[in-house]
N, C-alpha and C positions, 0 to 999 in steps of 0.2 A: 946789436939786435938781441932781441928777447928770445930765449929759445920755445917759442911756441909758432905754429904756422895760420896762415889767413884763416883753413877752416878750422883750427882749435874757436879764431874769436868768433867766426858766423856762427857756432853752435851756442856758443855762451852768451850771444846776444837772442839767438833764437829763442833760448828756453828763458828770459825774459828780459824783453826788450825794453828800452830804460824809460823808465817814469811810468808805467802797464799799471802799480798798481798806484798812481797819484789820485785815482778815485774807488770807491766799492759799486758806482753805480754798472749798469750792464754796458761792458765794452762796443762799442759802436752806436753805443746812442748819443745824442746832442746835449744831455746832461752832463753823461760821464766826460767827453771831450771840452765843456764849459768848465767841470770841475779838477782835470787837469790842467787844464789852463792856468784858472784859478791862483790852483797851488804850486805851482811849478816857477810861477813870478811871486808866490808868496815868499817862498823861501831862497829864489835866487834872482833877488828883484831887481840886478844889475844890468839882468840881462835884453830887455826893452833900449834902455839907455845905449847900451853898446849895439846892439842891432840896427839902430836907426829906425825902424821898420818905415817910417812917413818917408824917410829921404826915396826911398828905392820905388816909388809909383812911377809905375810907365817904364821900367827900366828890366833890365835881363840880370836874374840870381838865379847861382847854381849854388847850391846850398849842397854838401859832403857832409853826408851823415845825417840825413834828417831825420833817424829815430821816428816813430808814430804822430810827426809832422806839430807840434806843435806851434814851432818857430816857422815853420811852411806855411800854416795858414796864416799867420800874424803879415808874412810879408805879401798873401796872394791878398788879404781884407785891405791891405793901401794898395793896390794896384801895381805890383809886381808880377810880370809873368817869369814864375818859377822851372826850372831844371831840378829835382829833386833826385841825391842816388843817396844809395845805403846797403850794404852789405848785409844784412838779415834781412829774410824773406818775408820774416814774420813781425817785423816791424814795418815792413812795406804794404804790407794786407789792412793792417789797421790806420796807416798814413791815406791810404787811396778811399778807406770808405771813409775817412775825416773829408778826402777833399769832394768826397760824392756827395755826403750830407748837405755839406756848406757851399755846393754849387760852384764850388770851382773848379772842377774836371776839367775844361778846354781852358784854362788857365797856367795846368801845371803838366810837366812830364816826370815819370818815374822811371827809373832805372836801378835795378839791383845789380849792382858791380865794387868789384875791389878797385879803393880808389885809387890804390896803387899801379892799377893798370886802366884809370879812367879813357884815357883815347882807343882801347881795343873798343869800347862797345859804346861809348858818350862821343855826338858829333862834336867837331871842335868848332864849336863857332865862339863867337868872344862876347863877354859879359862884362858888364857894369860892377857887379857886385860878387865876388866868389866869399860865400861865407862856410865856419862849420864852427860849431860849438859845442867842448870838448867829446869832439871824435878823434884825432889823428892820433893822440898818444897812445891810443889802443893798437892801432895798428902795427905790425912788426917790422915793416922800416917808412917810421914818417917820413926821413926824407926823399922818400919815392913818389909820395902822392905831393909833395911840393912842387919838386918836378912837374909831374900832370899839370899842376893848374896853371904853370908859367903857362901853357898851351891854351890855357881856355880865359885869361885873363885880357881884357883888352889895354893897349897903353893910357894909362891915367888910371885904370880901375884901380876899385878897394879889394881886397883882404883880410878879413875879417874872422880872426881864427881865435880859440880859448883850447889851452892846456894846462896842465897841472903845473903848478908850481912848487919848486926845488926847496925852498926855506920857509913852507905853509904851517901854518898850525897844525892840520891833519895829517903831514907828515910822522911831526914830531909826536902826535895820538896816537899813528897805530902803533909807531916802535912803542910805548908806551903802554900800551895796554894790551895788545897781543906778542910782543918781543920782549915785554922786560926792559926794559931799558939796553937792548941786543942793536946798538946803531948799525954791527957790521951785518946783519940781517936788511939791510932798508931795502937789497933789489930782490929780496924774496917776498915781505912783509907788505909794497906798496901794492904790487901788483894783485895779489892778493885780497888785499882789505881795504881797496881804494873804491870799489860800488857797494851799493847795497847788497846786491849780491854776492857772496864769498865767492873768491876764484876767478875774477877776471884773469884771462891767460897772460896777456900783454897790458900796461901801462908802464909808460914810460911818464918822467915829472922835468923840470926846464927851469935855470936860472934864465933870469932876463938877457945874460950875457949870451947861453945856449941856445934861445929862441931866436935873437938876431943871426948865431951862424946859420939855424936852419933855413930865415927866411935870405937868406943872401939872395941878391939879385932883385929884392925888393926894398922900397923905401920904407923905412919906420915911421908911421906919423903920429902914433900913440900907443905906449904900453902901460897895463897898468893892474893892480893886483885885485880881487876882489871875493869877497864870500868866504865866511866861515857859518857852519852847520851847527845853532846853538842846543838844538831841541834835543832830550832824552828819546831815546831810539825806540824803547818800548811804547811811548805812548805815544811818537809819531806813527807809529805805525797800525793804532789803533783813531787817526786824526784826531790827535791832542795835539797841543803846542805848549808843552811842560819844558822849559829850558832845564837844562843839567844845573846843578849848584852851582859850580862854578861860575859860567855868566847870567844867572838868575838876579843876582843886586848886585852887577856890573852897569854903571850908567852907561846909557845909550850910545853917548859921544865915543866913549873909552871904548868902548865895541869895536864903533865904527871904527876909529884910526887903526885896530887892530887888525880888522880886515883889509885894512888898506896897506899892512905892513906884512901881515902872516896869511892875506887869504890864499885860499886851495887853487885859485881861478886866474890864470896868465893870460889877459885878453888885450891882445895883439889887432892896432888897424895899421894895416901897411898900402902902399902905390907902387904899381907896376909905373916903373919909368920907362 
């Protein structure tokens, strides 16, 4: 365990909740929610694919960690009735007026709770689909919100989880460019320099050997690696899409296999047997 506590992270998600600035348009309007949309599969355009979002119509997902809902509405527009929790209050404010806009309010429930202690305040009823995408490595003992969702999981459901991955390109970046080449620094550095924001208190990173012990007691059906972050930081954050030198006249193909072998992104679908 990381030495930081649940409210070290609700605060550090508080003051900004992830992807808040994926647009400059005015926060709760149907622009700026179109335009993170947008860009949030622009750059991590895996994440459709691993979601499913079509298979889950008519079906029950509890989604841990839904962040300002982006991947919540994707599954309430195929006709999923959502369970929606998250431990920042103030990504929950902007997730609810996403689902007020788009008219899915009696579609979806919210709940602001640690997921670590999902059954004190989430009824247990059982679902089809328990998804989160990379939420639990933040958390200061994932294997505790594991636990939870053996409970909400019904026999047959999916599992559908993304965490950091241990041998990623963006590992080997930050020891790199903030450590020096300082490898015995990696559980100071990750944590760290692992969001846009400086300072997450807790992340924790997972070989594919490590993810299986954590999901024990689930079936593996597909693990697999994905996303590397090409774009120069300054003019992304100005919406440019200027790659760094490095992969700027990298062909396309050569990318790809690279994210396939070094990406950031550990996206795990597992079966409750």
């Amino acid at each position: 365990m990381q030495n930081k506590s649940i409210e070290d992270v609700r605060k550090y998600w508080n003051i900004r909740p992830c992807n808040i600035r994926h647009s400059n348009k005015n926060i709760g309007t149907v622009e700026y929610f179109d335009e993170v949309e947008k860009r949030k599969y622009f750059v991590e355009s895996h994440i459709p694919m691993f979601a499913e979002f079509d298979k889950w119509s008519n079906k029950k997902v509890l989604e841990i960690g839904c962040g300002i809902g982006t991947d919540t509405i994707n599954f309430l527009k195929k006709g999923a009735t959502v369970t929606a929790v998250d431990l920042s209050e103030e990504s929950l404010k902007i997730a609810k007026e996403r689902a007020r806009i788009f008219n899915f309010e009696n579609k979806v429930t919210f709940y602001c709770v640690n997921a670590e202690e999902l059954s004190s305040t989430v009824p247990t009823e059982k679902y089809d689909l328990i998804y989160s995408f990379g939420v639990i490595h933040h958390t200061p003992n994932p294997e505790r919100v594991i636990g939870e969702l053996h409970k909400y999981l019904k026999p047959g459901g999916t599992l559908k989880i993304m965490v950091y991955y241990k041998f990623s390109w963006k590992i080997l970046w930050i020891i790199m460019r903030y450590g020096k080449f300082q490898f015995w620094r990696i559980k100071e550095l990750v944590p760290k320099y692992s969001e846009a924001q400086v300072g997450s208190p807790v992340t924790y990173y997972y070989s594919k050997k490590d993810a299986k012990n954590l999901l024990r007691g689930f079936k593996i059906k597909n693990i697999f690696v994905d996303h590397i972050f090409p774009y120069s930081i300054p003019e992304y954050k100005e919406y440019k899409y200027k790659k760094v030198w490095y992969f700027r006249f990298m062909p396309n193909l050569i990318f790809r296999v690279l994210e396939k072998v070094f990406g950031w992104h550990l996206c795990i679908t597992a079966i409750k047997e």
